[in-house]
C-alpha atoms as one frame of an Amber mdcrd trajectory, in Angstrom:
protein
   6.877  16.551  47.572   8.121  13.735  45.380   9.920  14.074  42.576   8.161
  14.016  38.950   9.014  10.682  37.385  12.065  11.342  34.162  11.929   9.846
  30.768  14.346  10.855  28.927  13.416  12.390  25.245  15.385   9.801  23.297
  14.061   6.586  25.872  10.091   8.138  25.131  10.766   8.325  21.106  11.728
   4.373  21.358   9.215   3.476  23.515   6.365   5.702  21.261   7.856   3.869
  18.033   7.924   0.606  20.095   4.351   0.894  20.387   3.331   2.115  16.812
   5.330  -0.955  15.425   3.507  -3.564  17.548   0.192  -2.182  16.727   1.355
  -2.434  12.941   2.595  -5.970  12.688  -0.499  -7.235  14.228  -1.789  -6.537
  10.796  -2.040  -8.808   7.750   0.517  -7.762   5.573   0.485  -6.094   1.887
   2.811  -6.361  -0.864   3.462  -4.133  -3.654   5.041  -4.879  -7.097   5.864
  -3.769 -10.426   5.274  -5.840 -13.138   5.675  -4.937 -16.796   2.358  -2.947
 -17.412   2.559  -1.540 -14.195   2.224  -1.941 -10.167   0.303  -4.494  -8.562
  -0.937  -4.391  -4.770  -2.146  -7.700  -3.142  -3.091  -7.808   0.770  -4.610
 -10.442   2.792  -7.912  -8.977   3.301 -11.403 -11.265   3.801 -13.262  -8.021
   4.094 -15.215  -6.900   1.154 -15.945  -3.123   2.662 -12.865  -2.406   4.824
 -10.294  -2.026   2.022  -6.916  -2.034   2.590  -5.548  -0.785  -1.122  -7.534
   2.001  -2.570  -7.219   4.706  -5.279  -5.996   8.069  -4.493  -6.163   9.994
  -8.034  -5.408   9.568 -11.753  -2.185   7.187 -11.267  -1.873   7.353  -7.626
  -2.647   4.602  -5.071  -2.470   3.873  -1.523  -2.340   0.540   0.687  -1.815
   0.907   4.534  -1.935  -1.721   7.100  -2.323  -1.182  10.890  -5.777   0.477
  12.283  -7.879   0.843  10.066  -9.581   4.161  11.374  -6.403   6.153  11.331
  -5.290   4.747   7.647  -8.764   5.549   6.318  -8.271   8.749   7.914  -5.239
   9.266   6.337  -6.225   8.014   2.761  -9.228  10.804   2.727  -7.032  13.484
   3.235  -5.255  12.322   0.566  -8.162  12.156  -2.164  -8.719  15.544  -0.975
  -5.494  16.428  -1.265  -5.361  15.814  -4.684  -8.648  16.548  -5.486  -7.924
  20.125  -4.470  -4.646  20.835  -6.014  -5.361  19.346  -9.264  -8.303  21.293
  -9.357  -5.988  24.731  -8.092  -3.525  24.025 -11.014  -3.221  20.855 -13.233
  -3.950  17.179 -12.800  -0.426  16.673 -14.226   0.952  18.638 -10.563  -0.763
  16.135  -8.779   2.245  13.482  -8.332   2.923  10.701  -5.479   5.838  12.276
  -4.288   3.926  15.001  -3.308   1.244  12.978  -1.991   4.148  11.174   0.401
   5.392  14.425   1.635   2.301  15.622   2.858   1.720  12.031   4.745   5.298
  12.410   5.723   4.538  15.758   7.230   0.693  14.420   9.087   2.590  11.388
  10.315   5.697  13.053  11.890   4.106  15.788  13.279   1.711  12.522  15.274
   4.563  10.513  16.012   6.293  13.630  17.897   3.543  14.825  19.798   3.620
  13.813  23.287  -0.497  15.014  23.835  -1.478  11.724  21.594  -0.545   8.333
  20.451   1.374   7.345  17.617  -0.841   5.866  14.374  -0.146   2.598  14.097
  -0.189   2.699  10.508   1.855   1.972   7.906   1.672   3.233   4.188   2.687
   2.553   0.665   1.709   5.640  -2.364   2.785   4.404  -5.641   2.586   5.911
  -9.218   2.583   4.671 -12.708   4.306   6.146 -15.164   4.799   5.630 -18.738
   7.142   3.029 -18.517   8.839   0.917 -15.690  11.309   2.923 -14.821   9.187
   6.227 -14.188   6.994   4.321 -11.549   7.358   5.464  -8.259   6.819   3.626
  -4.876   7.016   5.075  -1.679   6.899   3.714   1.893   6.046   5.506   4.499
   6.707   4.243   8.232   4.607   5.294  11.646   7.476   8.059  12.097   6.866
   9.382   8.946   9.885   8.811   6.972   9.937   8.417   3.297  11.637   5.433
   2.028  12.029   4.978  -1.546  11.262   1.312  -2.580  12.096  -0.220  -6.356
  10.947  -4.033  -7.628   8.891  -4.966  -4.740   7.649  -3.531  -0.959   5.973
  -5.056   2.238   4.334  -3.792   5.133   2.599  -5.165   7.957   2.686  -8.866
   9.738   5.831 -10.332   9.155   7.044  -8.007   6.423  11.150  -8.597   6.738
  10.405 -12.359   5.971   8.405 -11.342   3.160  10.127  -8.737   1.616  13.222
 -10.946   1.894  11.748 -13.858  -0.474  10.125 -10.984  -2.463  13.819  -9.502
  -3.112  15.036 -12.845  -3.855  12.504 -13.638  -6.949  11.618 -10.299  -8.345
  12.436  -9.617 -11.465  11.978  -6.761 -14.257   9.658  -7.557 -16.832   7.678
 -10.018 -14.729   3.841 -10.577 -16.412   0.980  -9.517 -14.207  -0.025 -13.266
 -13.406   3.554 -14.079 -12.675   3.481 -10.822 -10.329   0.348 -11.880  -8.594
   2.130 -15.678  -8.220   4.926 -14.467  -6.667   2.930 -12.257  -4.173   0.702
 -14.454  -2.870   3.313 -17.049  -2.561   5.135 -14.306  -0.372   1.900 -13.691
   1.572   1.096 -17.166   2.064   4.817 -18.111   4.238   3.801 -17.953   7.864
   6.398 -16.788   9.849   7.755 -20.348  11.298   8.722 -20.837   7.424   5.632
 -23.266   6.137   3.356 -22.089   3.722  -1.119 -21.614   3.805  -2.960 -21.404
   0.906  -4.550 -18.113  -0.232  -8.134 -18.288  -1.939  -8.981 -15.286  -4.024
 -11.847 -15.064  -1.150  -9.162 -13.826   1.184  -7.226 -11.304  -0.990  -7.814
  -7.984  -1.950  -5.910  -7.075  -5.776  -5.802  -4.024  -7.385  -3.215  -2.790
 -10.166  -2.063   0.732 -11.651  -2.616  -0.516 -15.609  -0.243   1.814 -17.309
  -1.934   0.409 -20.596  -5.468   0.981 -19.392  -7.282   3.578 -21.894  -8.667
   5.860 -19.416  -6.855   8.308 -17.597  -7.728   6.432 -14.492  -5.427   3.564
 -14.301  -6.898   2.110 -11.093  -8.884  -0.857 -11.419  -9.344  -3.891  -8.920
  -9.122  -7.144  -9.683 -12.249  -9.780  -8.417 -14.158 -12.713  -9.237 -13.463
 -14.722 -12.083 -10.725 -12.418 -13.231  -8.991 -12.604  -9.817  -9.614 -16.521
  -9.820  -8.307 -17.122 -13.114  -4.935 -15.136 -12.656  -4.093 -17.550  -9.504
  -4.733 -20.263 -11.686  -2.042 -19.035 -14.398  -4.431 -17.833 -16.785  -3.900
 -13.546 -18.066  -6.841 -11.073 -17.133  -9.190 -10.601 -19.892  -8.401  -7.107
 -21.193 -12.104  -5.707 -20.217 -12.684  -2.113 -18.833 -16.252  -2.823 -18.230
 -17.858  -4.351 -15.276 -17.125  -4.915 -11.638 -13.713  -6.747 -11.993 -12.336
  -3.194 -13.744 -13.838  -0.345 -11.437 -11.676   1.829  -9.902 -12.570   3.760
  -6.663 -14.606   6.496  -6.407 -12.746  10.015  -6.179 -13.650  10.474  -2.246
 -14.947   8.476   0.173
């Protein structure tokens, strides 16, 4: 009889988040930042249906990169999630630290199973508050750690090189077309150090608007809105219309 083949428990944790990290920066990468009026997310993303940033509840959104079937997984247990316990008690309880426990929680107890895979996903939850310094940003990695980000986050593709020019230009107070600049500059550096050029075709914006009216502070950002923010121009300050939808509540 020959003798069952040893891993040993810490050699099969490397080699599971080995394997959850390649998956991940195979991805197009997202970045997250806080401007003045809020938090803006911007990921390379063609796709007009497969969205990569969405809305999770009142102030609460989500970006992921990775598969998308697991992080779309993932970002409907969120929305009901939230939908439930605000609902149970009070849409004030519903909060994105809580939100980033409970992925914490879903993605650690994966990540240790040895009866499945890893996700190969990768998560941001952020929150606006009522001014900058009350907005939260959270990152969560395939192991389910939370890491508490401030100024700026990315996941996904190269994300050290980009959060490391990210970290070097961020600033407080930074406008929202200064904030969107600055992103897609950071998306656009391949990793060899040159840079592409981004058309608002490719990306996929979205922004928590503290100063939006509605309780919903969610909106995306497309067409000639989108376009005219690249070019240096401000948003126009509508809430009507495509280029200021937010998400439906559940998918």
């Amino acid at each position: 009889m020959s003798t069952p083949f040893y891993v040993s428990p810490q050699q099969a944790m490397a080699d599971r988040a080995e394997y959850a990290r390649k998956g991940i920066a195979r991805g197009r990468s997202v970045v997250v930042l806080q401007y003045n009026d809020g938090v803006i997310f911007v990921a390379e993303n063609p796709s007009r249906a497969l969205h990569k940033v969405s809305e999770i509840y009142d102030r609460i959104a989500f970006a992921a990169v990775g598969k998308y079937n697991e992080f779309e997984t993932l970002r409907i247990g969120g929305v009901r999630y939230a939908d439930l316990r605000g609902y149970t008690y009070d849409r004030g309880d519903v909060t994105a630290r809580g939100l980033a426990n409970v992925y914490a929680q879903t993605l650690g107890t994966i990540f240790s199973s040895a009866g499945e895979k890893p996700y190969e996903v990768e998560l941001i939850v952020a929150e606006v508050g009522d001014g900058p310094e009350d907005d939260q940003i959270y990152r969560l990695p395939h192991d389910g750690s939370i890491v508490d980000e401030h100024g700026s986050v990315a996941v996904g593709g190269n994300a050290d090189q980009i959060s490391s020019y990210l970290g070097q230009r961020h600033r407080d107070g930074m406008t929202l077309a200064e904030a969107l600049k600055l992103a897609v500059e950071s998306l656009a550096r391949d990793t060899n150090g040159g840079e592409r050029t981004l058309t608002a075709e490719q990306l996929e914006v979205a922004v928590l608007d503290r100063k939006r009216p509605q309780q919903r502070k969610f909106k995306r950002l497309l067409g000639g809105q989108l376009t005219r923010l690249l070019e240096g121009g401000e948003a126009e300050a509508s809430e009507d219309g495509e280029s200021a939808g937010g998400d439906t509540g559940a998918s």
